[in-house]
C-alpha positions as CSV (number, residue, x, y, z in Angstrom):
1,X,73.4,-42.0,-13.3
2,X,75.9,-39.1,-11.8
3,X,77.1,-39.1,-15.7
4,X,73.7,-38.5,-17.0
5,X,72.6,-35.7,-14.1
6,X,76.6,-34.1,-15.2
7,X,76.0,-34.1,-18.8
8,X,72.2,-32.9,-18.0
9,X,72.9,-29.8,-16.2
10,X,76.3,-28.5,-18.8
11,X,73.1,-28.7,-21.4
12,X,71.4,-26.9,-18.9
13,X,74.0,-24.2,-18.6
14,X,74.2,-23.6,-22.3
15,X,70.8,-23.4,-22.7
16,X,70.7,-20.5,-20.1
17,X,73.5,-18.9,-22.0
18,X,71.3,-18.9,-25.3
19,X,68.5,-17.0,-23.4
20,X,68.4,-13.2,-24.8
21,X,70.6,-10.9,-22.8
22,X,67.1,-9.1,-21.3
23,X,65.4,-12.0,-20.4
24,X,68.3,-14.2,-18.9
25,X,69.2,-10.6,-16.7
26,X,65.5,-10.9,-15.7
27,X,65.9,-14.1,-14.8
28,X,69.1,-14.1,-13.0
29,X,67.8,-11.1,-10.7
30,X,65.3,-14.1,-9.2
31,X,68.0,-16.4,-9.0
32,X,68.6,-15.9,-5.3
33,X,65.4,-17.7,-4.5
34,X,67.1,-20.9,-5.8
35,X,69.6,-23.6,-5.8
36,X,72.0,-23.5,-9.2
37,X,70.3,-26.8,-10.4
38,X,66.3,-26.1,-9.6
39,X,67.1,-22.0,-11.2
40,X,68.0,-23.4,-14.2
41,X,65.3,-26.0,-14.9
42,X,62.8,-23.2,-13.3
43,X,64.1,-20.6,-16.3
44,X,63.2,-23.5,-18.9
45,X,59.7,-24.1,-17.1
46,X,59.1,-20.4,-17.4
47,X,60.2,-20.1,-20.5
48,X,58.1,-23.0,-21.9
49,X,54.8,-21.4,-20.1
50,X,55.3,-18.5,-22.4
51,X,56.0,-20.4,-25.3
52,X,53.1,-23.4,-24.4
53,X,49.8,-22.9,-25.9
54,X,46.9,-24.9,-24.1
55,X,47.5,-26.2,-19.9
56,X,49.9,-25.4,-18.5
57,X,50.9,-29.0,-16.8
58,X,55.1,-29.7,-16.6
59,X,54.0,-32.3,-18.9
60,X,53.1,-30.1,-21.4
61,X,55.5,-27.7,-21.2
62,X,58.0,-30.5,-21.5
63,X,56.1,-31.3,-24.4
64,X,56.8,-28.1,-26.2
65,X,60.8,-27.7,-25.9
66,X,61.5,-31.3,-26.0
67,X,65.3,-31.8,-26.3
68,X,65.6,-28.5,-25.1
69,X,64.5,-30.1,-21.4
70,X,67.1,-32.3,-20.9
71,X,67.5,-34.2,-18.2
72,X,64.8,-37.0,-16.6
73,X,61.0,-35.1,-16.6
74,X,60.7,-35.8,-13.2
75,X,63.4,-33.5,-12.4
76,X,61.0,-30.9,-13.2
77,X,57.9,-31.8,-11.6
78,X,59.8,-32.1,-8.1
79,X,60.6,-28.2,-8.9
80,X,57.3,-27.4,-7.6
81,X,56.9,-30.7,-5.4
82,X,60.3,-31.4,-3.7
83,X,63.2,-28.9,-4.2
84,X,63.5,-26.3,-1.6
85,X,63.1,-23.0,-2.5
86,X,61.1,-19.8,-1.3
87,X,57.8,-18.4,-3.7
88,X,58.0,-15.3,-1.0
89,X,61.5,-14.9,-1.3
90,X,61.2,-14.9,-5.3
91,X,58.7,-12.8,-5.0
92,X,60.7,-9.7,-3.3
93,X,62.7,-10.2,-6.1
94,X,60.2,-10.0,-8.6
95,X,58.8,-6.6,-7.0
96,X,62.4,-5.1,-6.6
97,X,62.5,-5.7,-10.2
98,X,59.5,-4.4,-10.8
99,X,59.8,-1.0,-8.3
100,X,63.6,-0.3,-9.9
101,X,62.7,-0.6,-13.4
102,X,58.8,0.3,-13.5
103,X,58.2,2.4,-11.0
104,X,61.2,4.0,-10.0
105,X,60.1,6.6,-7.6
106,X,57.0,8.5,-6.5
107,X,54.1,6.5,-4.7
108,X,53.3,3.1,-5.7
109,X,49.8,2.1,-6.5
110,X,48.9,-1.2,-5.6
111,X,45.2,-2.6,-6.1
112,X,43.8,-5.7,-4.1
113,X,41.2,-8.6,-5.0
114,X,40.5,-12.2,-5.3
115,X,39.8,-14.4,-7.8
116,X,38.5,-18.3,-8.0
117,X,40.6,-20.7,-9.6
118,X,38.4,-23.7,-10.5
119,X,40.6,-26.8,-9.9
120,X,39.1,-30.4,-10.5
121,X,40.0,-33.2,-8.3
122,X,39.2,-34.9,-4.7
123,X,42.2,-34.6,-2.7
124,X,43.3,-30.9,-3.9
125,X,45.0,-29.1,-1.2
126,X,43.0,-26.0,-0.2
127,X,40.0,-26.7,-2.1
128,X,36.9,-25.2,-1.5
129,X,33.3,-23.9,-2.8
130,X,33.8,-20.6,-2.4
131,X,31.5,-17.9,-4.7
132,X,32.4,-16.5,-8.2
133,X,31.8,-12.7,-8.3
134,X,31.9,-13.1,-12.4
135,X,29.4,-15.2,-13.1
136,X,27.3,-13.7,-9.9
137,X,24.7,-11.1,-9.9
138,X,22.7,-9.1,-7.4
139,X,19.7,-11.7,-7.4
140,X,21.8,-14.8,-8.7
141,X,24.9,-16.3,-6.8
142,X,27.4,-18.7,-8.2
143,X,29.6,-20.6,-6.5
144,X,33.1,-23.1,-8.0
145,X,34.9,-25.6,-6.1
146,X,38.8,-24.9,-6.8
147,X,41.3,-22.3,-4.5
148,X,40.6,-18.5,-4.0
149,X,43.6,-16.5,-4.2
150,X,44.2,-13.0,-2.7
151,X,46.0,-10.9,-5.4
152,X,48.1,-7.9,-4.4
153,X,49.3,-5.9,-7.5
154,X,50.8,-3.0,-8.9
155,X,49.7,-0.7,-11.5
156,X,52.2,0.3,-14.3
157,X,51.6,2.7,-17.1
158,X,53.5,1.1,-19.5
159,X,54.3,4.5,-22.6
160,X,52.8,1.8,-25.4
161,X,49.3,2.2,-23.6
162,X,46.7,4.8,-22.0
163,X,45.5,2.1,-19.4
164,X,47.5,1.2,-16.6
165,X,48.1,-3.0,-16.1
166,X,47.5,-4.3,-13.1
167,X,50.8,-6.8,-12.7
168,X,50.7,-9.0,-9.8
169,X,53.0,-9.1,-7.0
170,X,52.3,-11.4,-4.1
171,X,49.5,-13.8,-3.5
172,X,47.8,-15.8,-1.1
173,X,45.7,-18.9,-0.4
174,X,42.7,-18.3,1.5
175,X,41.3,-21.1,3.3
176,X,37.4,-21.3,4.6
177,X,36.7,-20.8,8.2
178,X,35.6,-24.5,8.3
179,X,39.3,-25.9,6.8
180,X,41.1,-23.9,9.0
181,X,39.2,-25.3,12.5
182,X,39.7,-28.3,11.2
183,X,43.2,-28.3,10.4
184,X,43.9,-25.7,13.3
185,X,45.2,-22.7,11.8
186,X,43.6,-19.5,12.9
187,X,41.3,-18.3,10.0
188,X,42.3,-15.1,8.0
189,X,39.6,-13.5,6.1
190,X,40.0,-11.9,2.6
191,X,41.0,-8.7,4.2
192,X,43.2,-9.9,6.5
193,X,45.4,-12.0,3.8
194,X,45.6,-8.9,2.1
195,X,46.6,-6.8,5.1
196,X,49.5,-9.4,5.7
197,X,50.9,-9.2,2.2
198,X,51.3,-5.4,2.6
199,X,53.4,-5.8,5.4
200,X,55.4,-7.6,3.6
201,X,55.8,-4.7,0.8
202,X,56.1,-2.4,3.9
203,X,59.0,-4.7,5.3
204,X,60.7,-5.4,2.4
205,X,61.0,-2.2,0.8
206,X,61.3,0.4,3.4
207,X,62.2,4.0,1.4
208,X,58.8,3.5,-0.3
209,X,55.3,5.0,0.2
210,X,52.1,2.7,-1.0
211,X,48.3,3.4,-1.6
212,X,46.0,0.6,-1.8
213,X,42.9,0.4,-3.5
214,X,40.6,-2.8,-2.7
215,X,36.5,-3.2,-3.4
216,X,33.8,-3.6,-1.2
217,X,35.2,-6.9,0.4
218,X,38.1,-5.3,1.4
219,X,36.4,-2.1,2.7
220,X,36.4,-3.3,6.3
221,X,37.7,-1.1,9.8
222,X,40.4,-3.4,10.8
223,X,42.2,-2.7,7.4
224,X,41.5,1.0,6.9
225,X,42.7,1.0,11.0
226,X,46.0,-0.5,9.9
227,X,46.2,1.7,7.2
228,X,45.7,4.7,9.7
229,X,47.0,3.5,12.8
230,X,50.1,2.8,11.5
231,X,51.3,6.3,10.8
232,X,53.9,7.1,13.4
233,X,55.8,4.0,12.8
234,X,55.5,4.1,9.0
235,X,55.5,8.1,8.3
236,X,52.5,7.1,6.3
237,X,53.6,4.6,3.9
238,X,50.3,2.9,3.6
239,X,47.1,4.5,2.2
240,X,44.0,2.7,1.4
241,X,40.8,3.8,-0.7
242,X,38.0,1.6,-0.9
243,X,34.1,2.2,-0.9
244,X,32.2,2.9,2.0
245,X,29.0,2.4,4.0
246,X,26.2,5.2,3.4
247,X,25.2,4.5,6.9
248,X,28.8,4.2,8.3
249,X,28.6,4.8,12.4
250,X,30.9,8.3,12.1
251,X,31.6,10.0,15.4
252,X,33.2,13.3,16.5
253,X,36.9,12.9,18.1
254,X,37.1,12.1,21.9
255,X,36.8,15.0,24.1
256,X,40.3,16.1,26.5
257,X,40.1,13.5,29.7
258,X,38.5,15.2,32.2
259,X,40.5,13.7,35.2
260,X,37.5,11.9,36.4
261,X,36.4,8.5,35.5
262,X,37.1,6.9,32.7
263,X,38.5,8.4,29.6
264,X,36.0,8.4,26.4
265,X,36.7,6.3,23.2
266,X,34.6,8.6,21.1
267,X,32.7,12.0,20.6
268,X,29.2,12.5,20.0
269,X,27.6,11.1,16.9
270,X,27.7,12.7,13.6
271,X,25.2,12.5,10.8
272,X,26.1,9.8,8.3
273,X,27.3,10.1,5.0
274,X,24.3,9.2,3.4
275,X,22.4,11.8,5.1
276,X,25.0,14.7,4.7
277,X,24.3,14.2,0.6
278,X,20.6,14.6,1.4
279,X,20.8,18.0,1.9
280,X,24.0,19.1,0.9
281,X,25.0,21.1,-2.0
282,X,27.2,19.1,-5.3
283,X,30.3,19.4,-6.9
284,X,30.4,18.7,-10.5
285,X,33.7,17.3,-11.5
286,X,34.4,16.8,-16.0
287,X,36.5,14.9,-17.4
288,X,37.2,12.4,-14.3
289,X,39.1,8.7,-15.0
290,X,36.5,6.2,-15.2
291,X,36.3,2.0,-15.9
292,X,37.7,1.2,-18.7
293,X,40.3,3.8,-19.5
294,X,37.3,6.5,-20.0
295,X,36.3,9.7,-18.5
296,X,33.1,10.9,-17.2
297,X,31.2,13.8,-16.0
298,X,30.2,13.2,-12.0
299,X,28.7,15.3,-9.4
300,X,30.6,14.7,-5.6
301,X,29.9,15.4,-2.0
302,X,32.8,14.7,0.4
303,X,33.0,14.9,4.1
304,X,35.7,13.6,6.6
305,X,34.6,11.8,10.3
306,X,35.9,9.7,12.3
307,X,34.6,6.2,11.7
308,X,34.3,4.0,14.8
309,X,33.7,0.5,15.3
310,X,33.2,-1.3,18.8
311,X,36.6,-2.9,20.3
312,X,38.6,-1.2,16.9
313,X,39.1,2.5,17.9
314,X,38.8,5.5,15.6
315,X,39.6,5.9,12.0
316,X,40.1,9.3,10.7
317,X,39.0,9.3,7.0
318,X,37.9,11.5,4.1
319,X,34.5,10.0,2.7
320,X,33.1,10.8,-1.3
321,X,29.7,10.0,-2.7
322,X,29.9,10.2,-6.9
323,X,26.4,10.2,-9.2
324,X,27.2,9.7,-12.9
325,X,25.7,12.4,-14.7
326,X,25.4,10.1,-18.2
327,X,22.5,8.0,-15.5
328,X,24.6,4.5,-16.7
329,X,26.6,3.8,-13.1
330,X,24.5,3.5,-9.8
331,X,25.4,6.3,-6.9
332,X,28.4,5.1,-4.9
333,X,30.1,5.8,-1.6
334,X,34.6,5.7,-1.3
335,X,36.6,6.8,1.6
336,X,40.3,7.1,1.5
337,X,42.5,7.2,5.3
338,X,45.0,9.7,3.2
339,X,43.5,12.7,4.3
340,X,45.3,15.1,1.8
341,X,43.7,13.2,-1.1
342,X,41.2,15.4,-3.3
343,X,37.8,14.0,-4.2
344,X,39.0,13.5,-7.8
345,X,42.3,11.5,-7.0
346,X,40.0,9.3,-4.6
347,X,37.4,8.6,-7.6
348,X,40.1,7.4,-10.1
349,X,42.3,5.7,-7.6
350,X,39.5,3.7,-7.2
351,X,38.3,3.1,-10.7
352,X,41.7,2.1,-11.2
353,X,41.6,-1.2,-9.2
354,X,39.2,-2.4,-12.6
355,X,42.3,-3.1,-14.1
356,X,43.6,-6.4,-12.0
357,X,39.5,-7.5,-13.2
358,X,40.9,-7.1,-16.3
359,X,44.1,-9.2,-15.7
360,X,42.3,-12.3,-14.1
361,X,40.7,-12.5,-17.6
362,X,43.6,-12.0,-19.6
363,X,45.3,-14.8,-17.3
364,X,42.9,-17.5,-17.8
365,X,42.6,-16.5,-21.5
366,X,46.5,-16.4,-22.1
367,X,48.5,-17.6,-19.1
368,X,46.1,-20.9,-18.6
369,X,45.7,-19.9,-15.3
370,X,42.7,-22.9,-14.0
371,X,44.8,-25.7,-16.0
372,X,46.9,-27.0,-14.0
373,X,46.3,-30.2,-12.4
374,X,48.6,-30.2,-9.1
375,X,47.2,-31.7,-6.0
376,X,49.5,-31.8,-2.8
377,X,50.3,-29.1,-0.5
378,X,53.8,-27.5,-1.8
379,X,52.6,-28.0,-5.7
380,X,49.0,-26.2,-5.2
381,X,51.3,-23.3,-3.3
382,X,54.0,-23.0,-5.9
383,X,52.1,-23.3,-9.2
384,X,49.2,-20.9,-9.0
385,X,51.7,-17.8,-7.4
386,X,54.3,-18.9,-10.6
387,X,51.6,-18.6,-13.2
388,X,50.7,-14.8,-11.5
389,X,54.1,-14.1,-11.4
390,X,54.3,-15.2,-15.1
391,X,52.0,-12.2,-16.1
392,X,54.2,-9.7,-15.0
393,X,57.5,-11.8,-16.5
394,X,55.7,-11.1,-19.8
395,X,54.5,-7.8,-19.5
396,X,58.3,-6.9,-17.9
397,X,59.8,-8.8,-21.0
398,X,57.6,-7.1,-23.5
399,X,58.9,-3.9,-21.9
400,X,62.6,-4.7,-22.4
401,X,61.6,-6.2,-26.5
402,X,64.2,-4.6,-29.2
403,X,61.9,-2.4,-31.5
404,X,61.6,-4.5,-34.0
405,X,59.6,-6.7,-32.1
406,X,57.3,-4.6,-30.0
407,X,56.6,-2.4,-33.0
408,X,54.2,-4.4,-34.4
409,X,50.7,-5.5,-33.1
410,X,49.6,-9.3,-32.9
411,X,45.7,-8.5,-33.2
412,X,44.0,-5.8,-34.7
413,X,40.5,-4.8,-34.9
414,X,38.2,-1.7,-35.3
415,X,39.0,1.0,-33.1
416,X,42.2,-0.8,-31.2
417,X,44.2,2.1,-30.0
418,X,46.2,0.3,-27.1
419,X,48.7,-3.0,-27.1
420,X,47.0,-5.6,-25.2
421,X,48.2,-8.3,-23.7
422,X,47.9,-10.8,-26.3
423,X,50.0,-8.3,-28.2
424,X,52.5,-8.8,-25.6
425,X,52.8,-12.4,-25.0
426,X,52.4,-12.9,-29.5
427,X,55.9,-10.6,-29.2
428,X,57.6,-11.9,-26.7
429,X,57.1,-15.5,-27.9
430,X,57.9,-14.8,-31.8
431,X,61.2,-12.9,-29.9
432,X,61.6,-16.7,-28.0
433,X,61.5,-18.4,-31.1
434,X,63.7,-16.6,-33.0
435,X,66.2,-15.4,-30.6
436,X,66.0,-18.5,-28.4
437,X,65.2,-21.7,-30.3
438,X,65.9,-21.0,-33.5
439,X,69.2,-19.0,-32.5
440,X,70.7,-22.4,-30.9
441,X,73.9,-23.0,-32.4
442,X,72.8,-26.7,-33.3
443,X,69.6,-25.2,-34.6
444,X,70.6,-21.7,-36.0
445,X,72.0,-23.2,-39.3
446,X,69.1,-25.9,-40.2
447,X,66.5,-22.9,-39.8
448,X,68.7,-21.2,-41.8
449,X,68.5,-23.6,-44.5
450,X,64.6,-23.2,-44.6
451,X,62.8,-21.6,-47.5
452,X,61.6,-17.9,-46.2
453,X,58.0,-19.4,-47.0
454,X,58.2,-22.2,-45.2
455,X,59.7,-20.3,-42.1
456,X,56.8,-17.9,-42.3
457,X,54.6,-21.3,-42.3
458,X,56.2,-22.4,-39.2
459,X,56.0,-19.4,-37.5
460,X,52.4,-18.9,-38.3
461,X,51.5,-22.3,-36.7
462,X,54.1,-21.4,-33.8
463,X,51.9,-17.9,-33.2
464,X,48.2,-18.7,-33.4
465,X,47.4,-15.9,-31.7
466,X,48.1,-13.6,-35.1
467,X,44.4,-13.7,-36.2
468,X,44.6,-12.6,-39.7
469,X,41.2,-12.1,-40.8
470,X,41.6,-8.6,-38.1
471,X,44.4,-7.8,-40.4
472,X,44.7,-5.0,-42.5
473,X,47.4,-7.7,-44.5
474,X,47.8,-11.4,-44.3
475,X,49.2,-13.0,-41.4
476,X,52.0,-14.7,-43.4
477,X,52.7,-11.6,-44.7
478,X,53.2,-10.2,-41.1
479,X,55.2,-13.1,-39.8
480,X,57.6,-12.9,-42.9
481,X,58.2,-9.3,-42.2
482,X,59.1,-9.9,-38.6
483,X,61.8,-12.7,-40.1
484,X,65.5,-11.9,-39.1
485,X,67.4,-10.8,-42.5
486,X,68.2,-13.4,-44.6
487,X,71.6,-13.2,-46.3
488,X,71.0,-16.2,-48.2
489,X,67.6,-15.7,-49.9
């Protein structure tokens, strides 16, 4: 047995070694979060999630690199079930990563939400009912039994596209008010969760400054207070912009203490924001950031207040109400706690958040986000937070891509003007096939041996992705022009 686990982890070791140089550096920066044995089989789990097509159980990702998984398969389900290692601690990593190389100085934006993982199964830990905002409407609400994870991500603008990806960072498990009393945590709300995994970024990475943008669930006092009250101790690191309430209770600053009596909490009360637009005069604003990557033509009225809530304090903040001139997006409210923010940073900060909507589609699409099929406690933890941190590994990877390789788009169709993520992930796994795999020394030379047709046939059933009836050319003729040269043929 000690002979089979020896000989198991030297294959191990030279199957790291084969990894491309920017990938296995990727890699290795997370290795801290590990021991030496459970790094190296998590590096061939992550690798086969990029390169599995379908759900993303261990069994099929052992499925797809076979002999290239050595060892016994339980070894690598007790990865996520039994070996002891830290997601949070793999996470800094992953954002120090991502701050150095991505965002290397200036303000980071980060955007907030939640998403429902549907999960089948009786004795899931941390299953719930819990309501799907996609399939909901304003008169219809859906609900799916499976976990509801807090997201906290950054946005990168990436030079191969106009919109900015949302990649995420840290995320959390929330738990229903009900589940927690009767396991006896104390409950955390959406908004709280989210409050606790900026601390972290605010602990963890001390020289930088953050601005948060959330929706409507996230829009609550006690987070736009932390984001406020904060400010001596953090020099104002933290920033949030959300929407806001047209009927918000704002107030006027406490008067100086008299001397006598009690000292007041608040001033006198101030009109609302909803009736300041009433009778106030607009701003129009051209050419402003909108959903989608677009730009619209808006008309504004801002204010600032101080918004108070019973038992919660004060909360100085700088409140905008947008109307869409084109008559296609209903009236809304935002507030930001940075007051130096102008009205048109505050508009597409916000629009901005879209983008992690956008990711939570691209991950069940691509990533096979609801397909996993763990049940206890430590798996249900590990698995879902991997699979978000697997987004970024892709979109980081496809970053780091030689030219040859990130030249070229997977899918094309009319009007396409940006690389997508199924662009990215198509690249980066043709790069893992070639430069991986098929660059093994025991496999290099029988690949080699091939016909270049029947290497462009096995790369076309390795990338189904390539969809060449959105082609200008065929899709074999694509993959044999992304073919290593051939000295032989």
């Amino acid at each position: 047995m000690a002979c089979k686990a020896r000989a198991a982890r030297r294959k191990l070791q030279h199957i790291h070694q084969a990894v491309p140089q920017p990938a296995r550096s990727l890699f290795d920066s997370l290795g801290g979060a590990f021991t030496r044995p459970t790094f190296l089989r998590f590096v061939v789990l992550a690798l086969a999630s990029i390169l599995t097509i379908g759900s993303r159980t261990v069994c099929n990702l052992l499925r797809t690199l076979g002999v290239l998984a050595p060892g016994h398969p339980t070894s690598y389900h007790r990865v996520f079930s039994k070996r002891c290692w830290s997601s949070w601690r793999l996470a800094q990593r992953l954002a120090g990563w991502v701050f150095d190389h991505l965002v290397p100085e200036g303000r980071i934006h980060l955007v907030g939400d939640d998403t429902v993982d549907e999960h089948p199964g009786d004795k899931v830990f941390g299953k719930g009912c819990h309501r799907d905002a996609v399939r909901s409407t304003h008169s219809f609400t859906a609900f799916r039994w499976g976990h509801k994870w807090v997201v906290l991500a950054v946005l990168v603008r990436f030079p191969f596209t106009h919109r900015q990806w949302a990649l995420p960072l840290l995320v959390a498990l929330y738990h229903s008010q009900a589940d927690d009393e009767k396991a006896g945590r104390r409950h955390k709300t959406p908004a709280r969760l989210l409050r606790q995994l900026c601390c972290l970024l605010l602990r963890w990475f001390r020289q930088r400054r953050f601005l948060l943008a959330g929706d409507g669930d996230y829009a609550s006092h006690e987070l736009a207070g932390f984001c406020a009250h904060r400010r001596a101790q953090q020099r104002g690191r933290l920033h949030l912009v959300s929407k806001f309430y047209p009927d918000a209770n704002l107030v006027e600053p406490p008067p100086p203490y008299s001397g006598h009596g009690r000292p007041r909490v608040k001033g006198n009360k101030v009109a609302n924001p909803e009736q300041v637009v009433k009778g106030a005069k607009r701003t129009k604003l051209k050419k402003v950031a909108w959903y989608g990557g677009g730009v619209r033509n808006v008309e504004t009225v801002s204010g600032t207040g101080q918004w108070y809530k019973a038992g919660q304090g004060l909360v100085e903040l700088r409140w905008v109400y947008v109307h869409d001139l084109t008559g296609t997006h209903r009236d809304e409210y935002f507030f930001t706690t940075d007051m130096e923010m102008s009205v048109k940073e505050v508009i597409e900060t916000y629009v901005g958040r879209w983008n992690e909507e956008t990711t939570f589609q691209e991950m069940r699409s691509y990533i096979g986000l609801e397909t996993t099929r763990g049940w206890k406690e430590k798996t249900v933890l590990r698995v879902a937070p991997c699979l978000f941190g697997l987004y970024t590994l892709v979109a980081c990877l496809y970053s780091q891509l030689p030219r040859r390789y990130a030249g070229e788009r997977a899918v094309e169709w009319v009007g396409k003007v940006d690389v997508t993520f199924s662009d990215a992930i198509t690249a980066v796994r043709r790069w893992l096939w070639l430069e991986w795999v098929f660059a093994i020394p025991g496999y290099k030379p029988v690949f080699e041996k091939l016909s270049r047709p029947f290497r462009s046939l096995l790369l076309h059933a390795l990338l189904p992705l390539l969809e060449s009836s959105k082609m200008g050319r065929s899709r074999t003729e694509y993959v044999r022009s992304n073919l290593p040269p051939d000295s032989g043929s």
